[in-house]
N, C-alpha and C positions, 0 to 999 in steps of 0.2 A: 255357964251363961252364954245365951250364943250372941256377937258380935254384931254391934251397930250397922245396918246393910249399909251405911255409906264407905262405914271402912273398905268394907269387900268390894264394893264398887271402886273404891281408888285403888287398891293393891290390884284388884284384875284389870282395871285400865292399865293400868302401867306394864303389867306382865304383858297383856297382848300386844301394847307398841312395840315389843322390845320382840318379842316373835312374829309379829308379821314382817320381820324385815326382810326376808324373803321375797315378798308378795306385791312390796308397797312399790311405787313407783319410783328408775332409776335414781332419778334427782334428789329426790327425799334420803337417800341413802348415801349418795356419795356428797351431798353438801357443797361446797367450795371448790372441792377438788373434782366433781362431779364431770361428765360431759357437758361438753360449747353446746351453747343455742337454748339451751332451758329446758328441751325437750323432753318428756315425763312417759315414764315405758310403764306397765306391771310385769309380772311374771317372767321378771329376771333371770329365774332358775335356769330356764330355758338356753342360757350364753354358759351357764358350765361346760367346760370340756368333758366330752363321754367318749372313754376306751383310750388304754393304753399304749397302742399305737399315734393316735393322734396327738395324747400329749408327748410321747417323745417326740413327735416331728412336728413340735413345736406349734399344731392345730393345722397347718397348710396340707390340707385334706379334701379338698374339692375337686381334684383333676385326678384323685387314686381311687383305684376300687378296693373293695372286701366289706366284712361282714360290718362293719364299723360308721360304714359308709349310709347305715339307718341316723346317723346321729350328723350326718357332715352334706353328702350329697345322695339324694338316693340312686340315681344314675348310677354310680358307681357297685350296684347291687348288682347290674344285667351281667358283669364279668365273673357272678361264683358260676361252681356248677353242685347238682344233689343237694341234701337236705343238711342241715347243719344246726346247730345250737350255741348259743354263744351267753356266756356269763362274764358280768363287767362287776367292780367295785371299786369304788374311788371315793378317797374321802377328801371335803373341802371346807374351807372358815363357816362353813352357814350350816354344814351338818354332812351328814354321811349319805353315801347313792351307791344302790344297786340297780343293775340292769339285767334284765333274761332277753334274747329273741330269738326266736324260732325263723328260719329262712330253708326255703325250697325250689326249687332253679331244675326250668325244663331249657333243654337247646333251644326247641324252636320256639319257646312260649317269652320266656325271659325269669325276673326272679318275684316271688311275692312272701311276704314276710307279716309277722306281728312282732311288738315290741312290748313289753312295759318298764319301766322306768320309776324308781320312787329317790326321791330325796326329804330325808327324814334329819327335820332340822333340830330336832331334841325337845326333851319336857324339861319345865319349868312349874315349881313350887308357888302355888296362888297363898300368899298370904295374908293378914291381915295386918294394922298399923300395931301391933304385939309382936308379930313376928308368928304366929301361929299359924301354923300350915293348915288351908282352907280346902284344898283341890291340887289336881294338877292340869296345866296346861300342856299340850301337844300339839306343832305344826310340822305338817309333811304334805309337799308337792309328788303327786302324780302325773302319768305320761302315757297315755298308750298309743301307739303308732301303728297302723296299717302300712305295708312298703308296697310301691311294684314298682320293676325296670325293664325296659328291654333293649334289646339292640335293634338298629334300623342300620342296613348298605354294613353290614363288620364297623363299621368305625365311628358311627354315633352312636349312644348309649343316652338312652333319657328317662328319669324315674319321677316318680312321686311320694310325698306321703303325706297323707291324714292323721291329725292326729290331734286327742283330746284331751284338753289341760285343765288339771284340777287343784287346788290350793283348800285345805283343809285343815283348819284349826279349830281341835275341841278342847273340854272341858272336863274333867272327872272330880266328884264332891260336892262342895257349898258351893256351886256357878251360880250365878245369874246371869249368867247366858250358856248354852249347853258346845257354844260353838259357830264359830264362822264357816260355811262351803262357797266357794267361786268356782264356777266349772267354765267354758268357755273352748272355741276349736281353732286350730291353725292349718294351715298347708307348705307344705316344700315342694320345688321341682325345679330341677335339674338338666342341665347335659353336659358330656362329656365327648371330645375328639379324640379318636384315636389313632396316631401314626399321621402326621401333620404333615405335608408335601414327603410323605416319603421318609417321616423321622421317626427314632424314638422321641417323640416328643408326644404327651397328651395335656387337652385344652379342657379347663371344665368353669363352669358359670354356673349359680344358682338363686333363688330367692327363697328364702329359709322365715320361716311363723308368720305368715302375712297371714291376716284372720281378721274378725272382730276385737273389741276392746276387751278389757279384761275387769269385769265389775268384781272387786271384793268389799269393798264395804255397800256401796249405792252408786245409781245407775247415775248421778253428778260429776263422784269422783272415778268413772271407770277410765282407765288409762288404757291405750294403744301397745298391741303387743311387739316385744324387740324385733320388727323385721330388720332383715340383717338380707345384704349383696352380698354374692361373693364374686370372686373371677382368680384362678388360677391357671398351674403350667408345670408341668413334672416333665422332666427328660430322665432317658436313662444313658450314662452315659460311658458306661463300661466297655461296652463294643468298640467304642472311638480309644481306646485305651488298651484295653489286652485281649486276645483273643479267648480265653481260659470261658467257657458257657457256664462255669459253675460260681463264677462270681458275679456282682451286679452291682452298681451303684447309684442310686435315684437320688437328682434333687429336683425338690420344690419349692415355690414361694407360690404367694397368696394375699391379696388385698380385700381386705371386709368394710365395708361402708356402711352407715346407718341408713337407712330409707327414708326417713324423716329424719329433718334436720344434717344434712350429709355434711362434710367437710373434715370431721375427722377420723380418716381409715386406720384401721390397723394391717399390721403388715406380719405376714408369718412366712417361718422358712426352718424347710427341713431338710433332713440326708438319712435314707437307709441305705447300710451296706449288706449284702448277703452273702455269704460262703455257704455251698453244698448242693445237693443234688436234689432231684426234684422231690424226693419224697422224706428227706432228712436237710433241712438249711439252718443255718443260726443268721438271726440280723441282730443287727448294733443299729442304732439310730439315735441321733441328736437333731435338735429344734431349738429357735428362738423367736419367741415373742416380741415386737414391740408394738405396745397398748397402744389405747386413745381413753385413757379414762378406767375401761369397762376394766381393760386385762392389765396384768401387770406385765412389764419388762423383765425378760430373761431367759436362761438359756435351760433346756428340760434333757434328757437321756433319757436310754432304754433301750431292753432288748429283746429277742423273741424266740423265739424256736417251734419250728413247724418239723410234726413228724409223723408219718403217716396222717392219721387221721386229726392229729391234736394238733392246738395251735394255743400258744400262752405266752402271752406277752405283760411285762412288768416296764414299769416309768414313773421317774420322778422328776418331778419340777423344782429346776434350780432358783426358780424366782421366789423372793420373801411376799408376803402379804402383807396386809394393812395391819395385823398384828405382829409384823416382823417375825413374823413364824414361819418355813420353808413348807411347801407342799407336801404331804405324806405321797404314799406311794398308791400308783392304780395298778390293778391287775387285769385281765384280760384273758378268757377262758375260752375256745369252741372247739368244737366235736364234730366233726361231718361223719355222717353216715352212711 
């Protein structure tokens, strides 16, 4: 006997509040404990940390180049060189994310790149007030990113990126509804200094998802997407210390303000160390967090290894989550060729 449509209508209400949390706006989700000022974001996904470099050094990734540098500053692209591929996986409290980007880098041109990006927040069992399984729900955020960098005089570096955000929640079985899509676009752009009166010291600034709103339910409740400031500062400071060219020390820190509603920054800080020569090194690297709400407080590790062509880096975050549960681990894959 098939089941009263209003059952199915309250069991798939309830399932999709409980999966769009993703998508819905910040405040709605952090409640109490939420960000100062009231201020209502969508498309949160977007503040995960992407690549395993970054979360060991603690996200303070603004002022450093490499492949990574699609997901932090694009600026930071115009320092690869040749063609390269890079695979990320990282799993976090709202679901699992993988990355692929393809990047290609001429001297005199600079770099330009594609990206995609998916976080696949998991399915969920549409019931009914029985308990009989109706359907299945499924939400998963998409990303795909156009990159370009280049250098201007050796020592500024300035990129961009485009890129187009999608939130998609369906339905498989007895729906009556087949599914929610939100799509909507954002931009980043950056620059970066390099060798500041004469130092190892690099300077980097950026404005990261400044876009339109992000309509997922209706064009009333569409929410503004999380742009985010940055401004960092990396020295390297190994030279000042020992003469040995096969070792290296870099730290950074790193300040992120909200663009709307600003007043409370988060602060990040990292340290890579490197042993080896240029075409065999291992780094070690440690980072620490402290939030404003969004992120959590704490301290992250990790290490890496570049050889010849390869480069893989592993990291995991010391900080607990909102379910007291420690961060799993990211990995970090590329291949130049």
């Amino acid at each position: 006997m098939r089941r009263p449509p209003t059952s199915r209508c309250i069991s798939f209400s309830l399932s999709t509040l409980v999966l769009l949390s993703c998508a819905l706006p910040l405040d709605a989700q952090q409640g109490e404990g939420g960000a100062e000022g009231g201020a209502t974001e969508g498309g949160i996904f977007l503040l995960l940390p992407v690549g395993a470099r970054a979360v060991a050094l603690g996200r303070a990734m603004t002022s450093l180049s490499g492949s990574e540098s699609v997901f932090w500053n694009p600026a930071g692209l115009a320092d690869l060189s040749g063609a390269r591929m890079v695979l990320d996986r990282g799993n976090y409290v709202a679901g699992d994310a993988i990355s692929a980007s393809g990047l290609l880098s001429e001297d005199a041109l600079g770099t330009v790149g594609v990206t995609y990006h998916l976080l696949d927040v998991g399915e969920q069992d549409l019931t009914d007030e029985q308990g009989n399984v109706l359907g299945t729900i499924s939400v998963r955020n998409h990303l795909g990113v156009f990159s370009a960098a280049t250098k201007i005089w050796d020592r500024l570096n300035v990129g961009f990126n485009f890129k187009v955000v999608q939130f998609r929640q369906s339905c498989r079985g007895q729906c009556l509804n087949a599914g929610v899509t939100a799509t909507t676009y954002a931009v980043d752009a950056g620059v970066q200094w390099i060798g500041v009166a004469g130092l190892p010291l690099r300077l980097g600034a950026m404005v990261a998802q400044a876009g339109p709103r992000f309509q997922v339910r209706n064009e009333e409740q569409a929410d503004p997407l999380p742009t985010r400031m940055r401004a960092s500062a990396s020295y390297e400071i190994t030279g000042n210390l020992v003469s040995d060219e096969q070792l290296s020390l870099v730290l950074a820190a790193e300040v992120e303000e909200r663009w709307r509603d600003p007043g409370t920054p988060a602060i990040y800080l990292g340290s890579e160390f490197g042993a080896g020569v240029e075409d065999a090194v291992l780094l070690v690297r440690a980072g620490y967090v402290r939030g404003n709400g969004e992120q959590v407080d704490g301290a992250a590790v990790g290490v890496g290894i570049r050889y010849t062509r390869f480069d893989l880096s592993i990291a995991k975050s010391l900080a607990s989550n909102i379910a007291d549960v420690a961060e799993p681990v990211h990995v970090t894959f590329g291949l130049v060729f």
